[in-house]
C-alpha positions as CSV (number, residue, x, y, z in Angstrom):
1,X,-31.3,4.1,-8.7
2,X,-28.2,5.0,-7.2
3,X,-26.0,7.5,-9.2
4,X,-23.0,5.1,-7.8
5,X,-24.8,1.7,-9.1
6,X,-25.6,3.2,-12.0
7,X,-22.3,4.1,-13.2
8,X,-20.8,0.7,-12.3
9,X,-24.1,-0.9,-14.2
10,X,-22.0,1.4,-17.1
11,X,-18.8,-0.1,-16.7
12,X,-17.3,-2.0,-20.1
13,X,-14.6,-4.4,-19.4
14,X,-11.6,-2.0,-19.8
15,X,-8.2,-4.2,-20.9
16,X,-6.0,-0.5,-19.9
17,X,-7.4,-1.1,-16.1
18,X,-7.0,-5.1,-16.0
19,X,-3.6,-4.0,-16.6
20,X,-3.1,-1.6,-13.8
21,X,-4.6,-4.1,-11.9
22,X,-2.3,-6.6,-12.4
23,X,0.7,-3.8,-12.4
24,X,-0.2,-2.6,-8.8
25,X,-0.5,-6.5,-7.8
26,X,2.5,-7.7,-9.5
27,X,4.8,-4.2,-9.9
28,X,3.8,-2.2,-6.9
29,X,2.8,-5.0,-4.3
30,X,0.1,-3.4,-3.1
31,X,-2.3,-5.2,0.0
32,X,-5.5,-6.9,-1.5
33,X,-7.7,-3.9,-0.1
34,X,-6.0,-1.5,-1.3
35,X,-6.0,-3.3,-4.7
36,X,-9.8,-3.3,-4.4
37,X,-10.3,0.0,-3.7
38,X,-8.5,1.1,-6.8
39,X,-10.6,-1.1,-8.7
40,X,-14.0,0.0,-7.1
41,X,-12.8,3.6,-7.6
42,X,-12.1,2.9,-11.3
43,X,-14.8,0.9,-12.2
44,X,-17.1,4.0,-10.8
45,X,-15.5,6.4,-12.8
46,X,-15.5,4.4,-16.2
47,X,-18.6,3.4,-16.1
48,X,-19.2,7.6,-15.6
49,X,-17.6,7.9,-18.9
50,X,-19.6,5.1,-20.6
51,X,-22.8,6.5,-19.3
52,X,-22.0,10.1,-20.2
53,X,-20.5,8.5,-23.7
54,X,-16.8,10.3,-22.8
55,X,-14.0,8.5,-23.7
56,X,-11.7,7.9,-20.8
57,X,-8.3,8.2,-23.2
58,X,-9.4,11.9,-23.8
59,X,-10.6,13.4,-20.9
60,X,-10.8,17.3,-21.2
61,X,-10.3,19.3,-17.6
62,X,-14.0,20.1,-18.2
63,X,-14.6,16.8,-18.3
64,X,-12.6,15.9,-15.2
65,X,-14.0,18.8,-13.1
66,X,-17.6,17.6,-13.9
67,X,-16.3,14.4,-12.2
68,X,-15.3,16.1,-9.1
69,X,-18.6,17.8,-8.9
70,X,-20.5,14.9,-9.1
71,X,-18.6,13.4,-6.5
72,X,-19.2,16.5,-4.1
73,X,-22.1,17.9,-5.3
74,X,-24.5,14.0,-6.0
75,X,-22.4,11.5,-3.9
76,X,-22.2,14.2,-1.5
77,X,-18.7,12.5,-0.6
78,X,-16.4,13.4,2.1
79,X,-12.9,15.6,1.1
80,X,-11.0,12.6,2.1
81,X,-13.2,10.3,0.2
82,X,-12.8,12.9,-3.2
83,X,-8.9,12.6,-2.6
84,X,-8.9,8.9,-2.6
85,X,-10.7,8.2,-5.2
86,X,-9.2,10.9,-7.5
87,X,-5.8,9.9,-6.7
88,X,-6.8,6.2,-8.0
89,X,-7.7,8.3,-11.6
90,X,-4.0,9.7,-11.6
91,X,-2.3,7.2,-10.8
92,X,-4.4,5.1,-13.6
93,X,-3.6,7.9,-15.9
94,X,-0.1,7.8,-14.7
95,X,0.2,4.2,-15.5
96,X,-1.0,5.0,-18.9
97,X,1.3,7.8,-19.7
98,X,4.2,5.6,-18.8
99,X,3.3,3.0,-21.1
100,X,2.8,5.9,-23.8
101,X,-1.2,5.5,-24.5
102,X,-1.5,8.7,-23.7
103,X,0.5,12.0,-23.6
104,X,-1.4,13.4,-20.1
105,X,-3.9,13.8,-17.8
106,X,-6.8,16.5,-17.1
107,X,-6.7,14.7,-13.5
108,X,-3.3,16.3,-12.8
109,X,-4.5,19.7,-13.0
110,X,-6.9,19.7,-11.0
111,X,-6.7,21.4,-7.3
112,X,-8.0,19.8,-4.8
113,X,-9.3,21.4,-1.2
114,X,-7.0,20.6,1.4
115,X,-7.9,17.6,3.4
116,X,-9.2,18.1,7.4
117,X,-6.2,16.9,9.3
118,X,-7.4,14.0,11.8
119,X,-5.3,14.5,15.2
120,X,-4.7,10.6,16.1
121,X,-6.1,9.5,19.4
122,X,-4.4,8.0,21.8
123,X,-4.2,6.3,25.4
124,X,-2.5,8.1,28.4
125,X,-0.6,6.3,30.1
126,X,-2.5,5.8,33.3
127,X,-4.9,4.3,30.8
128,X,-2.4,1.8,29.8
129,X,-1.3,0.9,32.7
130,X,-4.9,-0.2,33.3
131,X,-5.3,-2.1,30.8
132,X,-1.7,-4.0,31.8
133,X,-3.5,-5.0,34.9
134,X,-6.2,-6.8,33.3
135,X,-5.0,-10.0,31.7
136,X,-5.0,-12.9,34.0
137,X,-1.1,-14.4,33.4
138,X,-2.0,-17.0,35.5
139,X,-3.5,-18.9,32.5
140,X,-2.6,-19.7,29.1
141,X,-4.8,-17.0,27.2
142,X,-4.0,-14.6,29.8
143,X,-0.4,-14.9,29.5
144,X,-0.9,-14.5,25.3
145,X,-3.6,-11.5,26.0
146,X,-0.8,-9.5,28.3
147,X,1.7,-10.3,26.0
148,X,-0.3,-8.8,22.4
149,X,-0.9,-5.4,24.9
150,X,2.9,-5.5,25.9
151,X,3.9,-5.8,22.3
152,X,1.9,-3.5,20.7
153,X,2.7,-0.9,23.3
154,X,6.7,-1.5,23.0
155,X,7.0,-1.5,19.5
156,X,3.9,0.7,18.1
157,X,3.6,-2.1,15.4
158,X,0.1,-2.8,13.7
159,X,-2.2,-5.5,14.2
160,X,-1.6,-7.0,11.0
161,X,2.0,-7.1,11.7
162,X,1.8,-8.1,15.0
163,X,0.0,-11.6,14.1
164,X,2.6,-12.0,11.6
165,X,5.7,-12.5,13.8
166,X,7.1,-15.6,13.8
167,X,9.3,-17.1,15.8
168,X,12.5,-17.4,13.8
169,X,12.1,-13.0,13.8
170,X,12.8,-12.3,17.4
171,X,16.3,-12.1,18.8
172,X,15.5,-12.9,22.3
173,X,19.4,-11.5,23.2
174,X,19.3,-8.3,21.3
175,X,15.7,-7.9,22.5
176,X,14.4,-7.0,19.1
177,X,12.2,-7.8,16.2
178,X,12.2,-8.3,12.6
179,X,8.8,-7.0,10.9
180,X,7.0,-7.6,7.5
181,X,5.3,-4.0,6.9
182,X,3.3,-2.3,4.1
183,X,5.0,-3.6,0.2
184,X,6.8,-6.7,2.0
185,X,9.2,-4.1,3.3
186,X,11.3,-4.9,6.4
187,X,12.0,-2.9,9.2
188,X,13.3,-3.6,12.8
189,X,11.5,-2.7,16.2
190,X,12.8,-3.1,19.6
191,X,11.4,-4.2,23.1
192,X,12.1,-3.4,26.8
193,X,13.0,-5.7,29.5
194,X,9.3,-5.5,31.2
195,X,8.5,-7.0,27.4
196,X,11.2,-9.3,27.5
197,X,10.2,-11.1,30.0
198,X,6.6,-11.2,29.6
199,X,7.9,-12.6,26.2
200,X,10.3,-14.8,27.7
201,X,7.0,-16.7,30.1
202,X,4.6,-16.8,27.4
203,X,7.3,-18.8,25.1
204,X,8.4,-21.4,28.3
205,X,4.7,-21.8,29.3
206,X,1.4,-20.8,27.7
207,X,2.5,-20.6,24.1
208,X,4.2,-24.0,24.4
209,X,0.6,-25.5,26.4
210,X,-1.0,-24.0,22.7
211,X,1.2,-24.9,20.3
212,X,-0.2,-28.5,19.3
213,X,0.0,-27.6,15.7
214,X,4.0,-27.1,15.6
215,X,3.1,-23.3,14.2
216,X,6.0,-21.2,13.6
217,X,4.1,-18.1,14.7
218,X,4.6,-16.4,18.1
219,X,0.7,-15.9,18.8
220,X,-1.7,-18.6,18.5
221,X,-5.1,-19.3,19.1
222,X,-7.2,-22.3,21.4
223,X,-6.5,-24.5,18.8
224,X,-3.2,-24.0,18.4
225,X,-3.8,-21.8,14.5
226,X,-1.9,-18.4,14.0
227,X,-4.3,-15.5,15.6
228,X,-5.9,-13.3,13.5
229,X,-5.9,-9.6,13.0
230,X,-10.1,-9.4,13.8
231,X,-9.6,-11.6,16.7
232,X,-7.0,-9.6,18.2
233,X,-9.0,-6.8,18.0
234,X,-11.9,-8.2,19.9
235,X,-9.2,-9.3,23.0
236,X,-8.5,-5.5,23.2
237,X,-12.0,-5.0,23.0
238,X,-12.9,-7.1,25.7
239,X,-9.8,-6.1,27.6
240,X,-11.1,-2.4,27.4
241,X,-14.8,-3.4,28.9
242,X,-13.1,-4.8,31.6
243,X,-11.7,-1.2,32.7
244,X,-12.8,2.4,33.5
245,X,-11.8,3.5,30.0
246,X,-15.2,5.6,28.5
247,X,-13.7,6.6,24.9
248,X,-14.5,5.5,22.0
249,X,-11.1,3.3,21.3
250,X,-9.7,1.2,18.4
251,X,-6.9,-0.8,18.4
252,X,-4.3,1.6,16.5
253,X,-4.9,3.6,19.0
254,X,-1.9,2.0,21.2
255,X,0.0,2.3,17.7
256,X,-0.7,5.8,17.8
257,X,0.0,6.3,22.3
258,X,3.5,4.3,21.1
259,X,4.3,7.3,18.9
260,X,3.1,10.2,20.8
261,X,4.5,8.7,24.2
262,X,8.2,8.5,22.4
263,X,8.0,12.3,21.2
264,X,6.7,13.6,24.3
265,X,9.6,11.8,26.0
266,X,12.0,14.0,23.9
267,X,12.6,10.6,20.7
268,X,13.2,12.8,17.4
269,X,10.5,12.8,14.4
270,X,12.8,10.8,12.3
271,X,13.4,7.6,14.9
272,X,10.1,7.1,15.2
273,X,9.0,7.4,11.6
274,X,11.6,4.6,11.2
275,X,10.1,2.6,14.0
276,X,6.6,3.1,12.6
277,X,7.7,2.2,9.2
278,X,6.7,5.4,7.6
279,X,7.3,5.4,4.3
280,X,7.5,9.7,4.3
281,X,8.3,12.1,7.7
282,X,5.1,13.4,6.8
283,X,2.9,10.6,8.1
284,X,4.4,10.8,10.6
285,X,4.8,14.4,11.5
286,X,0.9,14.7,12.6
287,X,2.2,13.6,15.9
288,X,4.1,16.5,16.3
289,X,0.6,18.7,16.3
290,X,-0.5,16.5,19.8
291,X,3.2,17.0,21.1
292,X,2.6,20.7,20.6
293,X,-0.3,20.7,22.1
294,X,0.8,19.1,25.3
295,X,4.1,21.6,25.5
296,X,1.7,24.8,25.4
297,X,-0.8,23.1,27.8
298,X,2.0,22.2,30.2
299,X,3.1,25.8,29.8
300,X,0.1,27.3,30.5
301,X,0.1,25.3,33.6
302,X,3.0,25.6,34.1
303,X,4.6,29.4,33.8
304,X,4.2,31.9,36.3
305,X,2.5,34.8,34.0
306,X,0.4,32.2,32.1
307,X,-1.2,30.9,35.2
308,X,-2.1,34.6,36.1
309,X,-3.3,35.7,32.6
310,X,-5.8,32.3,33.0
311,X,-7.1,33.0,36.4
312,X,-7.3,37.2,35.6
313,X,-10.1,36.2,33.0
């Protein structure tokens, strides 16, 4: 049987982590995965205490690093993965330190390895500017489709945020957008005029052909129902089979081209952390490691010397 099954076969109803629960629903706000993912990740790790009869209010460091080796050394899990789910354990044993049920946690002293920094991909823009060219804005869908690329390009917002807009959030005169993000927290994003007035076309003709349902959001679907977040991925999907494009894409990508288009153009770090609705500069600042990478390949290119060191090799 699997190590992982087994342990959750080993989970006890737990009162401490139906209150967490409910504190990172209520308290925190946190999104519904996110509140299953703590849950998976504490459930596996209690019922790990059950089976190995440890009590999770007195965990010793030498119980919490055998914890971390069964996660690398029997789940064989990924350093990300590790980090995830050990972070769920602090911040359960955080909860319970705050609310005095214990004094502290083994969890906290343990040192993780750093994690493998992911470099985010993105489009060039030649890319983009393909994929402009594809929607047919002679009919109702194609109008939307050009639209959902023009958006997500202007204002580097996510999917999930992007089917959220509703009408009453755009100012059409100030060419800007109020968005819902991460926690309910609201940020502000801006548009250029070749947005505007694709926005300005879909609103006077196809989003007024769809709307038969009176919906207050600004993209809808055939029946006239706010789009979803899967469905908008497949248009991109189908929008990128339509072009040259060979790599493997995803639809944050154009999230992620948004960012790394602004820096290279000179924007500063903090701008676009604000535009991105970054919580810290340091989600943000792993755009700054593609930005570099483009300055010292444009130098090499690009300076006199460099050029001759390349070609004397």
């Amino acid at each position: 049987m699997n190590k992982n099954l087994l342990y959750r076969s080993y989970y006890i109803k737990c009162k401490h982590l139906e209150d967490f629960l409910d504190y990172i629903m209520i308290q925190k706000n946190y999104s519904f995965d996110t509140q299953v993912s703590y849950e998976e990740d504490l459930t596996e790790f209690l019922g790990f205490c059950n089976y190995h009869k440890l009590s999770y209010l007195d965990i010793t460091y030498k119980d919490a690093k055998k914890y971390l080796l069964y996660l690398y050394e029997e789940r064989k899990e990924k350093a990300t993965t590790v980090s995830r789910k050990i972070s769920s354990i602090r911040s359960f044993y955080r909860y319970l330190s705050n609310m005095r049920v214990i004094d502290n946690s083994a969890f906290s002293l343990l040192v993780l390895p750093k994690k493998e920094k992911r470099l985010p991909k993105f489009f060039e823009y030649n890319e983009l500017k393909e994929m402009f060219q594809v929607p047919d804005c002679s009919s109702v869908l194609g109008q939307r489709d050009a639209l959902i690329l023009e958006m997500l390009y202007a204002t580097g917002v996510r999917v999930s945020e992007l089917v959220g807009i509703k009408l009453e959030d755009i100012s059409l005169s100030n060419k800007m957008i109020r968005i819902l993000g991460k926690g309910n927290k609201m940020r502000i994003v801006y548009f250029n005029d070749i947005t505007f007035k694709r926005l300005k076309y879909y609103l006077e003709n196809g989003r007024t052909t769809m709307n038969v349902k009176n919906s207050s959001y600004l993209f809808l679907n055939r029946r006239g129902e706010k789009l979803t977040t899967r469905r908008v991925e497949q248009i991109l999907e189908e929008i990128i089979e339509k072009t040259s494009i060979t790599k493997h894409i995803s639809p944050h990508m154009i999230r992620h081209s948004f960012a790394t288009h602004l820096l290279n153009e000179g924007c500063d770090l903090l701008s676009v952390q604000q535009l991105l609705g970054h919580e810290s500069l340091s989600a943000t600042s792993v755009y700054t490691h593609i930005t570099n990478d483009r300055i010292k390949e444009v130098y090499l290119k690009a300076h006199p010397r460099a050029k001759k060191s390349n070609t004397s090799k």
